[in-house]
N, C-alpha and C positions, 0 to 999 in steps of 0.2 A: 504494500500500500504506500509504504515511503515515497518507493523509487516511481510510482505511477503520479503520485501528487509532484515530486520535484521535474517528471518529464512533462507536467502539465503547466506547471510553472516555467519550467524554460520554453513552451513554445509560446504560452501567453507572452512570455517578455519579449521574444524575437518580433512575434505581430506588435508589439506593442515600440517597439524601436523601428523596426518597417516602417511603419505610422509616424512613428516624429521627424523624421529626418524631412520625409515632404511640411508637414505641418512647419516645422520651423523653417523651412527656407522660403515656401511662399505665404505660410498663413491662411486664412482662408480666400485669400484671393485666388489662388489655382482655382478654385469651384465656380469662378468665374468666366474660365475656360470649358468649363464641362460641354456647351453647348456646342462646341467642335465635334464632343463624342457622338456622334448623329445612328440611329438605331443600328442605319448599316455596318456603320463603321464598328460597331460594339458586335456586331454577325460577325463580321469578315474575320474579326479576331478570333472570336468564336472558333469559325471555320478553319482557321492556321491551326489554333491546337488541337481539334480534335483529328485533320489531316495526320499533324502530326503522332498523333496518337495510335492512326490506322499504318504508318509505315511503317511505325516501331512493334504494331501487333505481326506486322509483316517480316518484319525479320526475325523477331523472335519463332514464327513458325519455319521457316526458312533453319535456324542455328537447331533447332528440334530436328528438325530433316538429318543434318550433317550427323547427329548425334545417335540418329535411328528412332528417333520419335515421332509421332504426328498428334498437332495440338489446333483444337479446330479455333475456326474466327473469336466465336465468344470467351472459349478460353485465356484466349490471346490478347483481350481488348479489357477484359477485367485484371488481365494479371499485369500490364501494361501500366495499368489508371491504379494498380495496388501499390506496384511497385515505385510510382511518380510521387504519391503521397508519402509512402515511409521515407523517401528520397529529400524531403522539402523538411519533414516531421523531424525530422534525428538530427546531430552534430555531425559534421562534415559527409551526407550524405549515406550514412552508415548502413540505413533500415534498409536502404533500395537491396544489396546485393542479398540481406538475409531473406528482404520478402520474395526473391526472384528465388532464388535454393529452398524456402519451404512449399511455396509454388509448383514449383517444379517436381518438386518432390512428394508432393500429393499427386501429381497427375501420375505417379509408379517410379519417376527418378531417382535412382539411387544420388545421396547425397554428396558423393565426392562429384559425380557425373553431373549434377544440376550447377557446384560451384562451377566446374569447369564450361561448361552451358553461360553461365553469368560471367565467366571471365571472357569467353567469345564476343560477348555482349560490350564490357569495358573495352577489348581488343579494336571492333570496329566504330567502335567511339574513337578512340586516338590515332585511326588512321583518317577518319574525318577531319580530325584537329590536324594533323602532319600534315595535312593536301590542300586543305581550305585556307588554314589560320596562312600559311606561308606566300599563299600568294594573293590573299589581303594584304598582307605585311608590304607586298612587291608593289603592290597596286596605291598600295598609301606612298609608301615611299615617294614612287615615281609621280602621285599628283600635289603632293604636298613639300616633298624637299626631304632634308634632315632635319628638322626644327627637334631642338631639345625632347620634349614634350611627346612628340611621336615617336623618335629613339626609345625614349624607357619604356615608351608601350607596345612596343615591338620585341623591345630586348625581355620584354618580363612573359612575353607569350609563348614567345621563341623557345626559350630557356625551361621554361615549364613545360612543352611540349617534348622536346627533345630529352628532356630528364624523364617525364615517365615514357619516353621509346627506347630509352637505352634501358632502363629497368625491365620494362618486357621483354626486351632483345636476352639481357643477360638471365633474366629466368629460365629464357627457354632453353638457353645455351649449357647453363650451368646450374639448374633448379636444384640438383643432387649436395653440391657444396652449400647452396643457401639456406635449403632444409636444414640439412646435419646443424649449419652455425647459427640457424633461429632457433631449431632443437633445443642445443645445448643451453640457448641462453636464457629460454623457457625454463630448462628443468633446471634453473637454479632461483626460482619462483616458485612455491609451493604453488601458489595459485592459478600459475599458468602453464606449470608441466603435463596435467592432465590435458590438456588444446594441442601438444605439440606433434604428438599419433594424427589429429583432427587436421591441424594445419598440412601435415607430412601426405595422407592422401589425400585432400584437396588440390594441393600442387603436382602430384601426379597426373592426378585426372583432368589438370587443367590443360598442362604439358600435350598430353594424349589427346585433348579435343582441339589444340592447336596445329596437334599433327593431323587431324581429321581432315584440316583448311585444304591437306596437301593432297587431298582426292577431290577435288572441287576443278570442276574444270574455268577456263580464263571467262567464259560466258556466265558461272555460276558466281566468280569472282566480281564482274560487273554486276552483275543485277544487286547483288548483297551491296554494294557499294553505292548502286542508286537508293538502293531501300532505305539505307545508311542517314543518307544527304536527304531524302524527303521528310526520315523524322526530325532532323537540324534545323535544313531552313526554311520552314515556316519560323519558327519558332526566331528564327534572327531576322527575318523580313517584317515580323511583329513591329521591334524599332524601329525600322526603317517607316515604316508607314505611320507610325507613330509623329514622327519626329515630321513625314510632307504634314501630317495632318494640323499640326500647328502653324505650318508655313515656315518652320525653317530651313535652312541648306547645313546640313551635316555631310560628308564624306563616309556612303556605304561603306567603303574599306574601314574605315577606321572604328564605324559602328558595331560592324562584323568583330574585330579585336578588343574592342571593349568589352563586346558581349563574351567572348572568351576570356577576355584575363576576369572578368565576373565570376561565370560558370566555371572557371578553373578552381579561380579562392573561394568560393564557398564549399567547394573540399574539406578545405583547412580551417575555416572558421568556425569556433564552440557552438555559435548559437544555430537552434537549426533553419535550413532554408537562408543563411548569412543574414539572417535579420539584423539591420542595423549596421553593419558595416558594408555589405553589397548596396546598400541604399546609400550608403557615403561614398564608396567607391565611383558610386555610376554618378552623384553630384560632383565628385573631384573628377572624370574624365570628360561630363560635358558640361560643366561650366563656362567653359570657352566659347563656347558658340551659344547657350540659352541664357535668357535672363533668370532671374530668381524663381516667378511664377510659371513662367513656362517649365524652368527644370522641374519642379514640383507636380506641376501636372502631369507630364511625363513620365516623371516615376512614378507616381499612382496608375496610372493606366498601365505601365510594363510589369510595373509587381502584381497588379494583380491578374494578370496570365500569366505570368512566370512565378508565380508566391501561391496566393491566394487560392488562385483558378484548381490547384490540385488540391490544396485543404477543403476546399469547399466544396469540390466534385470526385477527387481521388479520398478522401476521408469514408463516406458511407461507403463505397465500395470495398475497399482495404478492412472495414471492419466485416462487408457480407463475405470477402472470400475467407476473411483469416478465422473470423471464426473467436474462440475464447481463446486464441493464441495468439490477438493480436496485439497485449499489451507485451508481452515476451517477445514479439519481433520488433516492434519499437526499442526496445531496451536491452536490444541484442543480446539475448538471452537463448536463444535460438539456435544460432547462425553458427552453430557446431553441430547442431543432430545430424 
């Protein structure tokens, strides 16, 4: 009961720093913009995330395939919209991989084989980031210069991308030496020696469903790579259309990079869904081009499809799949069975 009241507490605060960051920089003047947001326009967004939603049911049945499973539409669009909410819900994104393994692992997947199903999942995410994020980077460059400013936000995307591809490079290369030396430094943890068997095959079977990729033919390669980029970019064309809808001129390339060095650090940030510093982050990168009420209204609109839109839509769903197990996948309690 503790731990259920303090994970309740921590997502109230994250909504609740979400919320100030717009409040304090436009006040209630932003809600004087609202009348921009015109029915359609609240559809069309609509419409991006739930697209986005159906690509990502679409790869997810697609990485089932490789795996030797088959998992039908609705399977696929609930466990999607479960895993989106425990993803937003948790500290640095944590719930999403455990709710995709218990998921997975109701439909008959053995649990080393669902982690490794979920790490396919992270895999074609960072090849998104390596192929998209870099030729934004090229595209900003070439329209804007070297200006300070867009250096560090280049160099901080860059840098984080190429650090977690050299980490899945060397997993896959060398998982047996990583194991053995997280192993050891587990069993010198009463606490955490009992996970190190748990971590030990998961990383096998992750290994193994990465070598599954290598029976994929170059057509099966493409299509996962299209299916890839349609759950993405809706989701980054969201800003964009945001930001005509105000009437101002922002630089796609550089919205695109925003939106990832965002979607990167809220990995790493305590609060869940980065409430509160994702919302300072995206005022410190477009400040430069919006005023105070425009940034505010802007970030109220982008958070809540990128925030909100999955607490308020992926919530009741995450609790019809999970069942009385879904304060344990919240509180990663789970995410070793």
């Amino acid at each position: 009961m503790r731990l259920k009241k303090s994970w309740l507490w921590l997502l109230a605060a994250s909504i609740g720093l979400s919320l100030a960051v717009p409040l304090a920089l436009g006040g209630l003047g932003q809600f004087q913009l609202l009348n921009r947001l015109s029915w359609w326009a609240a559809l069309l967004f609509t419409l991006l995330m739930l697209v986005s939603w159906w690509f990502n049911s679409w790869r997810i049945r697609m990485l089932m395939r490789v795996g030797g499973r088959r998992m039908s539409w609705r399977e696929a669009v609930l466990t999607t919209a479960s895993a989106e909410f425990a993803g937003v819900a948790t500290p640095g994104g944590v719930g999403m991989p455990a709710t995709y393994i218990f998921l997975f692992h109701r439909l008959g997947v053995g649990v080393p084989q669902a982690a490794g199903l979920e790490g396919l999942i992270l895999v074609t995410d960072l090849v998104f980031y390596a192929t998209v994020m870099p030729l934004a980077a090229l595209i900003l460059l070439f329209e804007t210069g070297a200006k300070p400013d867009v250096l560090h936000l280049v160099a901080v995307v860059m840098l984080v991308v190429g650090g977690a591809a050299a980490l899945v490079w060397n997993l896959g290369r060398h998982y047996r030496r990583i194991c053995i030396s997280i192993g050891r430094q587990m069993g010198k943890a009463p606490r955490l020696a009992r996970y190190r068997y748990r971590l030990a095959r998961a990383t096998v079977q992750f290994v193994r469903c990465l070598r599954l990729l290598q029976k994929m033919s170059w057509l099966q390669y493409v299509a996962l790579y299209l299916v890839t980029l349609g759950y993405w970019l809706p989701r980054y064309l969201l800003l964009i259309l945001i930001i005509l809808l105000v009437g101002r001129a922002v630089p796609s390339s550089y919205l695109f990079l925003v939106q990832g060095a965002l979607n990167l650090g809220s990995q790493v940030f305590l609060m869940p869904g980065g409430g509160g510093t994702v919302d300072a982050g995206y005022a410190a990168f477009l400040s430069p081009y919006l005023d105070r009420e425009t940034l505010a209204f802007t970030l109220l609109v982008w958070r809540t499809y990128t925030f909100y839109w999955f607490l308020i839509i992926g919530g009741p769903i995450f609790l019809f799949k999970s069942g009385q197990v879904a304060h344990d996948l919240i509180s990663q309690r789970v995410s070793g069975r």
